[in-house]
C-alpha positions in Angstrom: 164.2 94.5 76.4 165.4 97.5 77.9 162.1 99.4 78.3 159.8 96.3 78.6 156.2 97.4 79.8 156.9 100.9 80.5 155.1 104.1 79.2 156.8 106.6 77.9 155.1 110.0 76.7 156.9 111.5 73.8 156.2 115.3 72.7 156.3 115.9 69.3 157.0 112.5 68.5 154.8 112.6 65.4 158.2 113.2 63.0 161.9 113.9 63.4 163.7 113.0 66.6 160.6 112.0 68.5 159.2 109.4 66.4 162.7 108.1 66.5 163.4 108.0 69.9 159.4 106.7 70.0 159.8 103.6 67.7 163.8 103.2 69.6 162.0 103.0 72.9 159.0 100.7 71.0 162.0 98.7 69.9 162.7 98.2 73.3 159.5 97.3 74.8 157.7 100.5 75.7 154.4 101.6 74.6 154.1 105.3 73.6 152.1 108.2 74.0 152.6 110.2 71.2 152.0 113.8 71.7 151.8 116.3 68.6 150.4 119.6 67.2 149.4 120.2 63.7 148.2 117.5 61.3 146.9 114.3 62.7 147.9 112.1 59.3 152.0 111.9 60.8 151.1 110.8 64.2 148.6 108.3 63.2 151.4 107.0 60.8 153.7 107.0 63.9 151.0 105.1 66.1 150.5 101.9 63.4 154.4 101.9 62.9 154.9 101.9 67.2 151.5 99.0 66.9 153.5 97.1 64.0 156.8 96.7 66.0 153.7 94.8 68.5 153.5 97.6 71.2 150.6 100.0 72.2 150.4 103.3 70.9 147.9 106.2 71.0 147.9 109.9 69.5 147.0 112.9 71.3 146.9 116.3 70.1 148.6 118.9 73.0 149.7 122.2 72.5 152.8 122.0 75.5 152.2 126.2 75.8 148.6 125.3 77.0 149.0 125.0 81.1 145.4 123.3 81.3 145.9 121.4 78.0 149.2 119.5 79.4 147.1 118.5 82.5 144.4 117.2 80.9 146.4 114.8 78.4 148.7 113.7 80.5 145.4 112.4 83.0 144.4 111.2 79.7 147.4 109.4 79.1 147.3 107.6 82.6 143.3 107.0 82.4 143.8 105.1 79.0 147.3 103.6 78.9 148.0 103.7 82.4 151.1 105.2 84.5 153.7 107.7 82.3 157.2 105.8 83.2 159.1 108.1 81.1 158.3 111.8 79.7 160.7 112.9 76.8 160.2 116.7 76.2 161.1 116.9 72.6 158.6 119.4 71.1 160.8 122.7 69.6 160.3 125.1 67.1 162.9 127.9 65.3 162.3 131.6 64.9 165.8 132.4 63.4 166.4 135.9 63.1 169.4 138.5 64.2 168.7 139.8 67.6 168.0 143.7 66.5 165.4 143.0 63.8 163.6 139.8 65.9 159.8 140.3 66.7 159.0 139.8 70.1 156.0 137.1 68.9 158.9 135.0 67.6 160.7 135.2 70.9 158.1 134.6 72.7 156.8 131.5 70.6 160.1 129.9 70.8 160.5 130.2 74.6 156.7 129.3 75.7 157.0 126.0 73.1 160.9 125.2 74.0 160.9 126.1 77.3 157.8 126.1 79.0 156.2 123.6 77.8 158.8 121.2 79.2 158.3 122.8 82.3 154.3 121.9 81.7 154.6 118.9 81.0 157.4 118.2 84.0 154.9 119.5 86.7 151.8 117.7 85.5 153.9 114.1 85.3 156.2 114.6 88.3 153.9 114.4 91.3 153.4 111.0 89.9 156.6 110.3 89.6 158.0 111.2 93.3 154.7 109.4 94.9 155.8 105.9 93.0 159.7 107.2 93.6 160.4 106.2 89.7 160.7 108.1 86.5 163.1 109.2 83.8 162.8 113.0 82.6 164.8 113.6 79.3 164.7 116.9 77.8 166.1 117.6 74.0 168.0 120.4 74.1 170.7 121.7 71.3 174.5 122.3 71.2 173.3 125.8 70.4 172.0 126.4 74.2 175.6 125.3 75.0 178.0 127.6 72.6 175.4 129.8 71.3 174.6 130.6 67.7 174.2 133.9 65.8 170.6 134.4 64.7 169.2 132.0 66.9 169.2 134.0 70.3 165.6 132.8 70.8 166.5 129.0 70.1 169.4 129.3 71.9 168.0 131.1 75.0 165.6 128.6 75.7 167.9 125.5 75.0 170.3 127.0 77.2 167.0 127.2 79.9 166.2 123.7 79.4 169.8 122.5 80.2 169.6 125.0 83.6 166.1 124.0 84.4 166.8 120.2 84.2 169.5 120.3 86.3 167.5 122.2 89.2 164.7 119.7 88.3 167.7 116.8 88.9 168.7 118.3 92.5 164.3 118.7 93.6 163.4 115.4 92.9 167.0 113.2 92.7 165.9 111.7 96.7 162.3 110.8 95.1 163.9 108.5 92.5 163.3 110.1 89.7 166.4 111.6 87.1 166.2 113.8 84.5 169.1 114.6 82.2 169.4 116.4 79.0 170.6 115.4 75.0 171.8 118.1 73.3 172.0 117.0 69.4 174.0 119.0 66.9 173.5 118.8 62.8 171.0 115.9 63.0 168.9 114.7 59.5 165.7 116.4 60.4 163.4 118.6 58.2 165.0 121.3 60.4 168.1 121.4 58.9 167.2 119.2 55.8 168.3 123.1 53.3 171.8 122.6 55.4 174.4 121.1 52.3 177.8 119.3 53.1 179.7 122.2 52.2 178.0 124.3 54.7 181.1 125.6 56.7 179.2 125.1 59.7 179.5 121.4 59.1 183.0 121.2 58.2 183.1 122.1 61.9 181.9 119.2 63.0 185.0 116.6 63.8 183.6 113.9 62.0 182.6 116.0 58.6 179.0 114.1 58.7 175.7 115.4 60.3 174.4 112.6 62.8 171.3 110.6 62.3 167.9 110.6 63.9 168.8 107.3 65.5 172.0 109.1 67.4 169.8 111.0 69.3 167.4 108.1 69.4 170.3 105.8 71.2 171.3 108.3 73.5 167.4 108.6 74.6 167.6 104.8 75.0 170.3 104.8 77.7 168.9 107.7 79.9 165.3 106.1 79.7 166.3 102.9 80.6 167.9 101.1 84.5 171.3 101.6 82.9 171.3 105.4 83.3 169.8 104.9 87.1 172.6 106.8 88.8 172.4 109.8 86.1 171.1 112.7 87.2 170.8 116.6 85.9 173.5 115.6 83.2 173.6 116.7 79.3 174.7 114.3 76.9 176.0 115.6 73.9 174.8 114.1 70.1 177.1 116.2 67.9 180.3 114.7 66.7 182.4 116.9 68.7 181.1 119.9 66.9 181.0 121.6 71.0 184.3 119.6 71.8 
């Protein structure tokens, strides 16, 4: 298996694309740390379906804006499952709104969950990392920090960050053996875009006239957490049937 015996801590891997990418990667052999905010009922579900497919799994609740509260969980993490192998920064929210009526609270809540808390969670994890000279780094971003999209300069802004910031991240630690890369999904199935209808003309867009699944996403995780993306570094993958062709 791809990932056999590795850890991989997964942020908000309690529903959408983290739980997929965290039962692909259980699939493969890892165990999982599943990181979440709000109700404990879907990541305890996630952590018996990760335990049924016959790896480890344990839940812990982390809000990734919290500097002290992304230390403390990921020492958690290595103190009870042992060392993080691979960190998947997947935890993102939406504040849609046109740019001359947005609130600055719904800015700033979209930057400081999107943005920096990847960057938490990438500082508390990658002292570890360059002292073993191993790790994988794979931050979700969207096709929207890549072309943009109107009412979504918040979402957009801090996808585009994450792309920018992984690739610096990619050029510091590259000679410690440790890669990070980006995926940046288009129309996925996800609760996120679950009022989005085939006629939307956004979709008809998209090359392939189909939104992609949660297991897309989930695939191309797969490949940049496992030896096969080795000599990948600072790159961003695209999941979106051409839509940012």
């Amino acid at each position: 298996m791809k990932l056999e015996n590795r850890l991989a801590l997964i942020t908000g891997a309690s529903q959408g694309l983290g739980k997929a990418i965290a039962l692909k990667f259980a699939e493969n052999g890892a165990d999982i740390a599943v990181i979440y905010v709000g109700p404990e009922e879907p990541a305890i579900e996630t952590v018996k379906e990760i335990e049924a497919l016959g790896r480890k799994a344990r839940a812990y609740c982390c809000d990734v804006r919290d500097e002290q509260g992304v230390k403390d969980t990921v020492k958690a993490v290595t103190e009870e499952m042992g060392k993080i192998d691979i960190l998947v920064n997947n935890a993102g929210v939406t504040r849609d709104g046109l740019m001359v009526k947005m609130e600055d609270a719904d800015y700033d809540m979209v930057l400081d969950i999107n943005l920096k808390g990847a960057f938490h969670m990438m500082r508390a994890c990658c002292r570890d990392f360059m002292r073993r000279r191993q790790g994988k780094i794979i931050n979700i971003s969207s096709i929207a920090g890549l072309v943009g999209n109107a009412g979504q300069v918040n979402y957009a802004a801090s996808k585009a960050g994450l792309i920018g910031m992984s690739k610096s991240v990619a050029k510091e630690l590259g000679s410690r053996g440790v890669c990070c890369n980006c995926i940046a999904p288009g129309f996925i199935e996800t609760d996120m875009t679950k009022d989005i209808k085939e006629d939307n003309p956004l979709l008809q867009q998209v090359p392939m006239k189909r939104m992609g699944k949660p297991e897309d996403v989930a695939n191309a995780a797969l490949f940049l957490a496992s030896s096969d993306s080795d000599y990948i570094n600072g790159e961003t993958i695209r999941v979106d049937g051409g839509l940012a062709t």
